[in-house]
C-alpha positions in Angstrom: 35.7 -49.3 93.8 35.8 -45.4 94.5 34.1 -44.3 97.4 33.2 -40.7 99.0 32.5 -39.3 102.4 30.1 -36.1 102.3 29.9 -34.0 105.2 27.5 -30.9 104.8 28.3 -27.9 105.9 26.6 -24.3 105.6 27.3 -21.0 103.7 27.0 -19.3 107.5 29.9 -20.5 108.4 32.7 -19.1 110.5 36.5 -18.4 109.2 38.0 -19.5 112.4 38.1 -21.7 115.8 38.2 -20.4 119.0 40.8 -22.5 120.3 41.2 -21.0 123.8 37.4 -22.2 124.4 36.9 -24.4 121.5 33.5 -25.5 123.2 32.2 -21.6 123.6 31.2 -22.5 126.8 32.5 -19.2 128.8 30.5 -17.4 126.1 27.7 -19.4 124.6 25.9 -18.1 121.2 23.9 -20.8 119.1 24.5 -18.9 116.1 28.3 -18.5 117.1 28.5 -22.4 117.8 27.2 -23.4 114.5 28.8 -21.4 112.8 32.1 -22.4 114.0 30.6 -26.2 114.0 30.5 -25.6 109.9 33.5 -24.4 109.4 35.3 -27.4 111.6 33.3 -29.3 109.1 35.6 -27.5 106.3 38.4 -28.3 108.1 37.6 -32.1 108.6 37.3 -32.2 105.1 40.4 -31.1 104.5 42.3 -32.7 107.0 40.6 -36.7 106.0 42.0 -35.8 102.1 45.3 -35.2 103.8 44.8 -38.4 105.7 43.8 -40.6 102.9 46.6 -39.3 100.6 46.4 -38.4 97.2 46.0 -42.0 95.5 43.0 -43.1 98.0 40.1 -45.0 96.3 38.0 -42.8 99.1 37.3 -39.2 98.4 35.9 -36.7 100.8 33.7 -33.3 99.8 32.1 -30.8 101.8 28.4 -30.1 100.3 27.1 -26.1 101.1 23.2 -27.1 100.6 22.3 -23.3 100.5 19.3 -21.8 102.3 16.8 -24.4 102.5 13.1 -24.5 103.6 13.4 -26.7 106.7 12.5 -25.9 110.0 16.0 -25.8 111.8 15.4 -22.2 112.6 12.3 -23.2 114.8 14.4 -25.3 117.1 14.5 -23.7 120.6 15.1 -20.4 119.5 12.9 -17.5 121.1 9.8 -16.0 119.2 11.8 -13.0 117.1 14.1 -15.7 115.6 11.4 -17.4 114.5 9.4 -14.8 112.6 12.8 -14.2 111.1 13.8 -17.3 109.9 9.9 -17.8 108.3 10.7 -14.9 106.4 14.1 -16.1 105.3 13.4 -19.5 104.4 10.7 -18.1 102.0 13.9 -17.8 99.3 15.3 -20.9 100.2 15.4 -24.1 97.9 13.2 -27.1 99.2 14.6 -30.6 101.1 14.5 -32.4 98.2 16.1 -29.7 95.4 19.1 -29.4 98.1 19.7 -33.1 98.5 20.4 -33.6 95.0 23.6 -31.7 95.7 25.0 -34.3 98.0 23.5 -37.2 95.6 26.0 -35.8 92.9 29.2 -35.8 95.1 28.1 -39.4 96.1 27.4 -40.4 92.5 29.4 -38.2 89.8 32.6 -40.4 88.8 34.5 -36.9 87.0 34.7 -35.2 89.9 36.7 -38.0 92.3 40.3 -36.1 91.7 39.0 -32.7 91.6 40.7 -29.9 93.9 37.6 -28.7 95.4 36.5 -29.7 98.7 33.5 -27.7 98.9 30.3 -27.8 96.1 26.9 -26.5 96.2 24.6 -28.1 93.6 27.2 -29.8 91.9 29.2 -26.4 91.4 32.6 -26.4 92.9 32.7 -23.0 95.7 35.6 -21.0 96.5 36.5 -21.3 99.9 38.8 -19.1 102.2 42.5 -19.6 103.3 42.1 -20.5 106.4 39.6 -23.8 105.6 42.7 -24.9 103.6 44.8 -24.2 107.0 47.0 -28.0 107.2 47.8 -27.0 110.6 44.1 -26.1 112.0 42.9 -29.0 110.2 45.4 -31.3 111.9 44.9 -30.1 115.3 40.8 -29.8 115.0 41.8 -33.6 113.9 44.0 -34.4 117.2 41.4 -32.5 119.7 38.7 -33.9 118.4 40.1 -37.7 118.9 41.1 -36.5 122.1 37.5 -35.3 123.2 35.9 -38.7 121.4 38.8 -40.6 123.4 39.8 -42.4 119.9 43.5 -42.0 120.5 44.0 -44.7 122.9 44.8 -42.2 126.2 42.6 -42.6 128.8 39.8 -40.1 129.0 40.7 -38.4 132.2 43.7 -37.9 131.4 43.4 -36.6 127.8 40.6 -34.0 129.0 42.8 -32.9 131.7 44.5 -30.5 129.3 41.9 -29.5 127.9 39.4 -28.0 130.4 41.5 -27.9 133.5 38.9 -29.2 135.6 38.5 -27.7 138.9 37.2 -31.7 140.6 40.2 -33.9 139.6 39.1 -37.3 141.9 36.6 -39.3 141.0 35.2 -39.1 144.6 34.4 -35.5 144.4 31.5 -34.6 141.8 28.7 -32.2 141.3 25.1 -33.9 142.4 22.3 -32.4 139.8 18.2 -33.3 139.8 16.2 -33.1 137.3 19.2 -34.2 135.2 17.6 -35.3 131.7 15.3 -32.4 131.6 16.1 -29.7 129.7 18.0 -26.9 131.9 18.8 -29.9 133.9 20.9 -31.4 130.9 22.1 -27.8 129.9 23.7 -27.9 133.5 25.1 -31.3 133.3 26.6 -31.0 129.9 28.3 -27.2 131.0 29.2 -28.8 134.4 30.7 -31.9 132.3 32.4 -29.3 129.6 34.5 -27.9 132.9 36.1 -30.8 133.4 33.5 -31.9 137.1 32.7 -35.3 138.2 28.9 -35.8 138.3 26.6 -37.9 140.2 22.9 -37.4 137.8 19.4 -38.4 139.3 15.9 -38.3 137.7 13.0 -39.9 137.0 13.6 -41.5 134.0 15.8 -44.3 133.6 16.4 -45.2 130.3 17.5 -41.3 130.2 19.3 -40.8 132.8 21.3 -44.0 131.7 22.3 -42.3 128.2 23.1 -39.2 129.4 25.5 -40.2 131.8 27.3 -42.4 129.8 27.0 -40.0 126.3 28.9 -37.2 129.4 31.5 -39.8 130.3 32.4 -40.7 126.8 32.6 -37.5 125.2 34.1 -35.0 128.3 36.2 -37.8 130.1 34.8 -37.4 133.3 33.5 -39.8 136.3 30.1 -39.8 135.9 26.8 -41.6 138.5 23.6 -42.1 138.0 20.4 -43.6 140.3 16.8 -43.1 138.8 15.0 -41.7 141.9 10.9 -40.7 142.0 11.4 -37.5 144.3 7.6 -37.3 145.1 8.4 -40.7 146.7 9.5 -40.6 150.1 11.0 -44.2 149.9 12.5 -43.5 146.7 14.7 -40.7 148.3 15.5 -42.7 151.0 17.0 -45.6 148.8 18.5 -42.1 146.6 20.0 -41.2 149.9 21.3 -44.7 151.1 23.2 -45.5 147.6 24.6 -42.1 147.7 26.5 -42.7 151.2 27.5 -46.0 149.7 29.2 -44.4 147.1 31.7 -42.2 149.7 31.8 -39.4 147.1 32.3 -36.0 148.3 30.8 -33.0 146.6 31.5 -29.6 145.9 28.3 -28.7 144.3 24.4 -29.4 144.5 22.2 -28.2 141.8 18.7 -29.0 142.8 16.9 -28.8 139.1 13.7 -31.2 139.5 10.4 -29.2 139.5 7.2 -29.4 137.7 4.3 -27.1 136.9 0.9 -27.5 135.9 -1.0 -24.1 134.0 -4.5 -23.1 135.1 -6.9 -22.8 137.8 -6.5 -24.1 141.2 -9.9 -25.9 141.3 -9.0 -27.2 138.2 -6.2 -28.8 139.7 -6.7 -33.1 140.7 -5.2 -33.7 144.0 -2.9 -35.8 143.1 -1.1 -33.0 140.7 -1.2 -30.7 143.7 0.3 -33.4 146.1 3.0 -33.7 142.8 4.2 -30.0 142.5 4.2 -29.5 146.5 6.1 -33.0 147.1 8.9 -32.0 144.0 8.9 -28.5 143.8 9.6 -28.2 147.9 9.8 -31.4 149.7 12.7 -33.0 147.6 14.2 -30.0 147.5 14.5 -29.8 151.1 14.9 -33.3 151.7 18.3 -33.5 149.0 19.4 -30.2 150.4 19.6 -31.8 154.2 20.8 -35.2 153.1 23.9 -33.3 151.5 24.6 -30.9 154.0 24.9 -34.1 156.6 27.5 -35.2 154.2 29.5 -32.3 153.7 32.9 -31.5 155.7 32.7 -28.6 157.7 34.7 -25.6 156.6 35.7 -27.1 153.2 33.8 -25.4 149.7 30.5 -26.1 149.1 27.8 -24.7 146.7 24.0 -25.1 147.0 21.9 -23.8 143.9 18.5 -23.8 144.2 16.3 -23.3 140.6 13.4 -21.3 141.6 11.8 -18.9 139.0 10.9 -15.2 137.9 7.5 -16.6 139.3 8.6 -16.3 142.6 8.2 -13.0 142.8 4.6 -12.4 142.8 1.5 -14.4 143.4 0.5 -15.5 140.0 -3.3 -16.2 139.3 -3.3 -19.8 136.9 0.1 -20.6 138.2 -0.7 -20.2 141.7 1.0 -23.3 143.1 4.0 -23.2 141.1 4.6 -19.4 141.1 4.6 -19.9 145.7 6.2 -23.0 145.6 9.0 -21.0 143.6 8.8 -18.1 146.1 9.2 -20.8 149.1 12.4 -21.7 147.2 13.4 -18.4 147.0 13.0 -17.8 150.6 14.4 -20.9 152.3 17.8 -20.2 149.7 18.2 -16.7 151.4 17.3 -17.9 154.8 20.1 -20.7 154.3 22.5 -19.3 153.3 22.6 -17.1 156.5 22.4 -20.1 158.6 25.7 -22.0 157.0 27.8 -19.5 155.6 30.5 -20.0 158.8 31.0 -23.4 157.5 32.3 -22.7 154.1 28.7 -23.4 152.5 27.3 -20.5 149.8 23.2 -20.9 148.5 22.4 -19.1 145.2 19.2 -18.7 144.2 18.5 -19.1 140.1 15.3 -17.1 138.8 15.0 -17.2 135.0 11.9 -16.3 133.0 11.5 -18.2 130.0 13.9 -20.6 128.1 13.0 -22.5 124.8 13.7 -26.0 126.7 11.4 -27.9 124.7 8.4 -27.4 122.5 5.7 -26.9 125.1 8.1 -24.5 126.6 8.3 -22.5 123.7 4.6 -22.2 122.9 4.3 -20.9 126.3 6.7 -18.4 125.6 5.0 -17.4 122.1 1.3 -16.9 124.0 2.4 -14.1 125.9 3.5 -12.2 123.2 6.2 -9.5 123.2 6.5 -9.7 127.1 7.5 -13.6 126.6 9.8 -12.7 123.9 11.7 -9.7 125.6 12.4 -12.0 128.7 12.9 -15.2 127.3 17.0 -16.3 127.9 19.4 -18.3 125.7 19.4 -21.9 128.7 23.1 -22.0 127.8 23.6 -18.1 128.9 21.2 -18.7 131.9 23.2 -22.0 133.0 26.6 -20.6 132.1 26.0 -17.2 134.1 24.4 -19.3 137.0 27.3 -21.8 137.8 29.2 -18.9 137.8 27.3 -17.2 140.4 27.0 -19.5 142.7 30.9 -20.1 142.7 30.8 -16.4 143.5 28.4 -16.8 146.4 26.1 -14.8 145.0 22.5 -14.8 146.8 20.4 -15.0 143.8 21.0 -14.5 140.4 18.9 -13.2 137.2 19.4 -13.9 134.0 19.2 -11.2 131.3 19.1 -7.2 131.8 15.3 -6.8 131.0 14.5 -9.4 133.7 16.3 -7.5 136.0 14.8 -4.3 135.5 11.5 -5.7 135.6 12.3 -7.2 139.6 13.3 -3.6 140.6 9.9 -2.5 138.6 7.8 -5.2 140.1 8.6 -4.0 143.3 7.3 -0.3 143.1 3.5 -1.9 141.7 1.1 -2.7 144.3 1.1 -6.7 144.9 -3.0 -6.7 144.5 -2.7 -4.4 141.3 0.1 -6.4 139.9 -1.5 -10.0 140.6 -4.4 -8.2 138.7 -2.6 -7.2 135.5 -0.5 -11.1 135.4 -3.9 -12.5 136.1 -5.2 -11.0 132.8 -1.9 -11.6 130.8 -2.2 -15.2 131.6 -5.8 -15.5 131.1 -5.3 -13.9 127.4 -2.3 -16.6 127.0 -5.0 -19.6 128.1 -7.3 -17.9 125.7 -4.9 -18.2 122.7 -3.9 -21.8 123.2 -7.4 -22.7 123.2 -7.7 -21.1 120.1 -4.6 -23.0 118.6 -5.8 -26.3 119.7 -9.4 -25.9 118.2 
């Protein structure tokens, strides 16, 4: 019996790949990647016919669903995108009305040896040249098997040619915290995309577990992982003693793992203020030492240190956070006086807001236009601070706007300025009140 293989693509697509950096991860866009993501659909299309030959009992078709009311365009994406894409989707066909269109490629017998690949609502759609490109299609075909390591080669050595990492032996990695949260993930997945060995701790487990190996499998790379509670001061220790078992060496130390809690001091339990003092600065310190014991004098070796744009004023209803943040900031400039003669750099990161999950985002959308102007893309923010850091930059701020408000924050008056954030995040509390009544 016949049978078909429907992958869906999108009318906002591109009409090329960017082969040099097929990945986009020098210059990150979301709209950029997806588009190129469903036009590599186009091309898989095209490239499994070729593969199946003409007399094949198995047929493949690209479906375009159209605009459809979903909510993909509320997906991590800051507050302006949003609003737009509510407007847009307003025209847009519903769930149901769009799946019909892949139900006919799967079920309409006339169409099984019909020259068009791509159909929207059981219409066949011209397509461009270049998604009829044999040669793109074949090599997408080839790069991708490489990157999925389907082609028999081993992993390391089929990613080798394709992003020239910079940590060839398994021994030497990149050791990141925090590593299944979200910037923490963005950071291990653009580490792994450079071609760097990583050793990944968190909290969770199960997580932790899945990333590591999802990193391994898909970028070819030597990848550890130990769950470690860094509140927990025998939990570091055993962290500390499995990571000298290991004999790895590392070039890089991205210390992610921080928490917050929003509102009042006194409204604060003990416990959470024991939590955000113990993460935010005492594992911190305590990974920072424990690496710097292990590190070779005089060869490269980059600290970066997440802290935030809250470090650089008191901040009433983030009080703890916004000076354990500042504490960060401090010790990364202080340190990176004290081991520059041995090769060591300390960077500072200090991002405002970034859509990292959905409690992230609703932050974002309480403080209104000021949360919207300042909010980053996490892959720009993670991409630009790598880069820094390899520079030996001191600190490093994502995004023009946020940098202009740092040189502006400095000419207000620190009791008039804690004054006007105190109100601005009072208004936000307000808000979220509302929504949750």
């Amino acid at each position: 019996p016949a049978a078909r293989v429907v992958t869906v693509t999108s009318g906002y697509r591109s009409s090329h790949l960017n082969w040099d950096d097929i990945q986009l991860r020098r210059h990150y866009n979301g709209l950029a990647a997806y588009a190129q993501a469903k036009f590599a659909n186009l091309l898989f299309t095209t490239e499994l016919n070729a593969r199946l030959g003409k007399h094949s009992t198995v047929r493949a078709f690209a479906a375009d669903p159209g605009l459809v009311k979903t909510e993909i365009g509320f997906k991590s994406v800051p507050p302006a995108l949003r609003w737009i894409w509510e407007l847009r989707r307003s025209g847009g066909v519903t769930p149901e009305e769009s799946a019909s269109g892949v139900v006919f490629l799967l079920n309409e017998p006339t169409i099984h040896n019909s020259p068009a690949n791509l159909w929207r609502q059981g219409i066949p759609q011209p397509v461009s040249r270049r998604s009829l490109d044999c040669a793109a299609a074949f090599k997408l075909w080839e790069v991708s098997a490489r990157m999925c390591g389907l082609d028999g080669a081993a992993p390391q050595e089929e990613m080798q040619s394709l992003t020239a990492p910079n940590f060839p032996n398994e021994k030497i990695s990149v050791l990141i915290t925090g590593a299944t949260g979200g910037l923490g993930k963005a950071f291990a997945v653009e580490c792994a995309s450079r071609g760097w060995n990583l050793f990944l701790t968190d909290v969770h487990p199960e997580a932790l577990e899945m990333l590591a190996y999802m990193l391994s499998r898909t970028y070819g790379i030597h990848v550890l992982q130990h769950a470690c509670d860094l509140t927990e001061s025998a939990s570091r220790t055993e962290l500390f003693e499995f990571i000298r078992a290991t004999q790895r060496q590392f070039r890089f130390l991205i210390n992610v793992a921080g928490l917050d809690f929003e509102g009042t001091f006194r409204e604060r339990a003990r416990e959470e203020i024991r939590t955000i003092v113990r993460l935010n600065i005492e594992g911190t310190l305590e990974m920072t030492r424990e690496l710097l014991e292990l590190h070779t004098p005089h060869t490269p070796f980059h600290i970066l240190n997440v802290a935030s744009a809250a470090a650089f004023s008191p901040m009433p209803l983030k009080a703890i956070y916004a000076a354990s943040k500042r504490f960060l900031l401090d010790f990364t400039i202080a340190l990176r006086e004290e081991v520059r003669s041995d090769g060591v750099t300390v960077t500072a990161l200090c991002p405002a807001g970034m859509p990292t999950v959905p409690e992230t985002i609703d932050a974002i959308e309480r403080q209104g236009w000021l949360g919207l102007i300042t909010t980053q893309n996490i892959g720009t923010v993670v991409d630009e601070a790598l880069d820094a850091a390899l520079q030996g930059k001191p600190m490093v701020i994502p995004g023009f706007i946020n940098r202009q408000l740092k040189r502006l924050i400095l000419l207000i008056p620190t009791l008039r300025l804690v004054s006007l954030l105190g109100r601005r995040w009072e208004s936000a509390r307000r808000r979220m009140i509302v929504v949750q009544a």
